[in-house]
C-alpha positions in Angstrom: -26.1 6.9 -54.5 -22.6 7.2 -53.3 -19.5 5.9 -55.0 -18.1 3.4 -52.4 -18.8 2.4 -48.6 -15.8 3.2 -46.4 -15.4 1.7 -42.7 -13.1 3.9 -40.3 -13.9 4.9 -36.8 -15.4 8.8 -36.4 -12.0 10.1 -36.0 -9.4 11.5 -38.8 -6.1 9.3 -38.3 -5.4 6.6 -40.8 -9.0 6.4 -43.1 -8.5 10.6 -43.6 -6.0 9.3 -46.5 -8.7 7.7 -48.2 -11.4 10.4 -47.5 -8.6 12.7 -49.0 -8.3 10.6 -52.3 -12.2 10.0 -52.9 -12.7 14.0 -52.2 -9.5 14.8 -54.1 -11.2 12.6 -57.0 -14.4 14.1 -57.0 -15.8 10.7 -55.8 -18.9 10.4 -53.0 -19.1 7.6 -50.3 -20.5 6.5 -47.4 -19.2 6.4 -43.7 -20.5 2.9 -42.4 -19.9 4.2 -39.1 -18.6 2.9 -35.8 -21.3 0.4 -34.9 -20.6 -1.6 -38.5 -17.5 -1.5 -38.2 -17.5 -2.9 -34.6 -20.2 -5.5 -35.8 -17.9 -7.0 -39.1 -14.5 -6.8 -36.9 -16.8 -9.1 -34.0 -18.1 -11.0 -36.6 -16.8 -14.4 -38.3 -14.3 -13.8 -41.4 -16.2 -15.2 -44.0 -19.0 -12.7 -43.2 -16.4 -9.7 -43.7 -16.3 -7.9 -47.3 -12.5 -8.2 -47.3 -10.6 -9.8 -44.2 -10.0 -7.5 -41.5 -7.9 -7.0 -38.5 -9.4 -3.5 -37.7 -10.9 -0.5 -40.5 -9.8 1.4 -43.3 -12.0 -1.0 -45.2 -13.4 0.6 -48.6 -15.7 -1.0 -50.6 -15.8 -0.3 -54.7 -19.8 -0.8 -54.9 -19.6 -0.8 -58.5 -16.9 -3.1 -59.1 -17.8 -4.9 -56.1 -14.6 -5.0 -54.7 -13.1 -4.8 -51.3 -9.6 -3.7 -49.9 -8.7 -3.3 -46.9 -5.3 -1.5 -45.4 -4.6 1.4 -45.8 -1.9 1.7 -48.3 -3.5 -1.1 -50.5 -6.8 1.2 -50.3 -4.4 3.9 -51.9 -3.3 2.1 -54.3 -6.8 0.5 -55.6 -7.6 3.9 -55.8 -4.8 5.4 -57.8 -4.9 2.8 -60.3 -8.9 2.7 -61.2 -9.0 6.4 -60.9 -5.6 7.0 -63.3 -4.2 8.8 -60.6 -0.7 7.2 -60.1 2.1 8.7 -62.1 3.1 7.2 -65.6 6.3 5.7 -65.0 7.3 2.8 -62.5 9.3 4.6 -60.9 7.3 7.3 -59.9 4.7 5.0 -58.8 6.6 3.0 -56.8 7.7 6.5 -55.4 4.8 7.3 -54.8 3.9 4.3 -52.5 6.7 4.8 -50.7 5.2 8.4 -49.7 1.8 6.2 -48.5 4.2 3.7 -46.8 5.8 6.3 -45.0 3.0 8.5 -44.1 1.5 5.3 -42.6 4.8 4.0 -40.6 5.0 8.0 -39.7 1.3 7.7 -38.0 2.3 4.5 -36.0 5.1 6.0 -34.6 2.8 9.5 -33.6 0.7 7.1 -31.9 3.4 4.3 -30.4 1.9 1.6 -32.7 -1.7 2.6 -31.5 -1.0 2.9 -28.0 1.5 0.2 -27.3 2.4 2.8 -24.4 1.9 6.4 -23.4 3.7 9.4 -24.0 5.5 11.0 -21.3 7.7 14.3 -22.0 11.2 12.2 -21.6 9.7 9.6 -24.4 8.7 12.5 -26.4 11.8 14.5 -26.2 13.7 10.9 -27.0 11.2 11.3 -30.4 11.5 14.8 -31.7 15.0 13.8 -33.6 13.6 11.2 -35.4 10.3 12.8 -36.1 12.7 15.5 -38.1 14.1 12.5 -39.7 10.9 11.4 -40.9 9.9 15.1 -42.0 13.3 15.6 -43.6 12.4 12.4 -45.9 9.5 14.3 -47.5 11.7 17.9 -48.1 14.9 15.7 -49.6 12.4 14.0 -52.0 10.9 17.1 -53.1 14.2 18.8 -53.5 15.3 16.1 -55.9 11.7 16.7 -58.0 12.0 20.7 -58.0 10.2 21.3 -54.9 10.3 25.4 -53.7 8.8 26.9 -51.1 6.5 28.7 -53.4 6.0 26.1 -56.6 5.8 22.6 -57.2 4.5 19.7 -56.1 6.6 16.7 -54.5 7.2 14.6 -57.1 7.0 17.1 -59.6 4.4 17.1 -62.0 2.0 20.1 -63.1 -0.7 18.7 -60.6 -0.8 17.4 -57.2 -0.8 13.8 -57.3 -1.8 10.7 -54.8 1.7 11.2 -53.0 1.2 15.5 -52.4 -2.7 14.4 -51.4 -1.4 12.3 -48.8 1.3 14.0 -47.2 -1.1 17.7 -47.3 -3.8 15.0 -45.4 -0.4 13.2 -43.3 0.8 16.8 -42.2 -2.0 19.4 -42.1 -4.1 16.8 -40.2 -1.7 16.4 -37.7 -0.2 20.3 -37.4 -3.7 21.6 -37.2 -4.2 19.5 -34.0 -0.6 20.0 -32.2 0.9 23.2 -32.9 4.1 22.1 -31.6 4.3 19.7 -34.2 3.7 22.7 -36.8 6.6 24.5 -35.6 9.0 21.2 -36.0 7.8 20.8 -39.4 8.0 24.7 -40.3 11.2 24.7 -38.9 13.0 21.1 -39.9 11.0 21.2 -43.9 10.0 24.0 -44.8 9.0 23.3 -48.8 7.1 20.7 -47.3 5.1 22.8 -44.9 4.7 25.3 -47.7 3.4 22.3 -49.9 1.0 20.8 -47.2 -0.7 24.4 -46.8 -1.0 24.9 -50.8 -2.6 21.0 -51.3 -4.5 21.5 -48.2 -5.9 25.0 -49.3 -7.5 23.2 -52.6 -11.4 23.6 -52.2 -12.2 19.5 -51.9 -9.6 18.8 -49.3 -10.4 22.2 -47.9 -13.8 21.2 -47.6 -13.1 17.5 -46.2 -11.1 19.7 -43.3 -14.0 21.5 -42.5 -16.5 18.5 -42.3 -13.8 16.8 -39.9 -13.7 19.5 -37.6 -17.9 19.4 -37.8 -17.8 15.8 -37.6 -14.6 14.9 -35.2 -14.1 18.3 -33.1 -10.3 18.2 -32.4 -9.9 14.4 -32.2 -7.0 12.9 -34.2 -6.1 9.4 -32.7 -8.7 8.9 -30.4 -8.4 7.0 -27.2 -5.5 6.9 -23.8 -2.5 7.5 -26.5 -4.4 11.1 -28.1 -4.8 12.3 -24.7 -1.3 11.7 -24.0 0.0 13.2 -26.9 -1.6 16.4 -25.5 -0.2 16.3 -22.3 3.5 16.1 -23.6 2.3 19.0 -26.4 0.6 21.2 -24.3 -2.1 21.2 -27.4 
């Protein structure tokens, strides 16, 4: 019997944070799937397990508790697990890490398709995607990040915030190469950090079971398949 029931559509994107955490935690749940997810969001409110605009929804079976969004999910997870650092500061740290990988994957997408890409609107992006990526490498400079040691917010272990931006980076550079080579080239320690986390065996294995699962989907929909056009990928 699994751990928790988690509601995200059959694609990576936003709920592969949460898969991240649970596999990074040892901790077994169960994809609802699309058609339960589709059913709840149709359905009336009080019928829901937590109120919800659209999924990551996760479901704590044995505390019978529900969160939903993704960055709450997060932190639910990093408290009842004892996974969130032990000083305030670094926990607050740390969900500014979650807040940013999940402003980072609205922008990727142009808040979930607002419009499409074209190659002038991407071009127009590129300098403030290196923003974004230079956020993580100046926050791991400050904690004693290397390109060869370390983990973002220091630490002798990777926590919730190197889990999340190994699952923010590698899920997104494995799918657009051109992406890689910004992120190679604009932060490196962080490149070098998101191929060490993503090399551990769980998330290693989580990877592998979205290629299986997802093929080379990311975002789904009109918006994915224009972020391929204006990245060749």
């Amino acid at each position: 019997m699994s751990d928790y029931d988690f509601y995200y559509w059959s694609i990576p994107f936003r709920g592969q944070f949460v898969r991240a955490v649970l596999a990074h935690a040892g901790k077994s749940w169960t994809e609802r799937g699309d058609e339960a997810i589709s059913a709840l969001m149709e359905g009336p409110v009080k019928d829901m397990p937590a109120p919800f605009m659209g999924p990551p929804l996760l479901v704590d079976k044995k505390a019978d508790v529900a969160v939903a969004q993704m960055p709450a999910i997060i932190l639910y997870l990093g408290e009842t697990l004892k996974l969130m650092p032990e000083t305030p500061a670094l926990r607050a740290l740390t969900m500014k890490v979650v807040n940013d990988a999940n402003d980072v994957i609205d922008e990727i997408t142009l808040d979930g398709g607002r419009e499409m890409w074209t190659e002038k609107s991407w071009r127009a992006f590129v300098p403030r995607l290196e923003k974004w990526m230079s956020f993580w490498e100046e926050t791991g400079r400050r904690h004693g990040l290397t390109k060869t040691s370390g983990f973002l917010l220091g630490g002798d272990a990777p926590g919730i915030a190197d889990v999340v931006t190994a699952t923010l980076w590698s899920t997104m550079t494995d799918r657009f190469d051109e992406i890689g080579k910004i992120l190679d080239k604009t932060a490196p320690m962080t490149a070098a950090l998101t191929r060490r986390v993503a090399d551990l065996p769980p998330l290693a294995k989580l990877a592998a079971k979205a290629r299986e699962d997802y093929g080379d989907a990311y975002c789904g929909g009109k918006i994915e398949a224009s972020l391929r056009r204006v990245l060749g990928a």
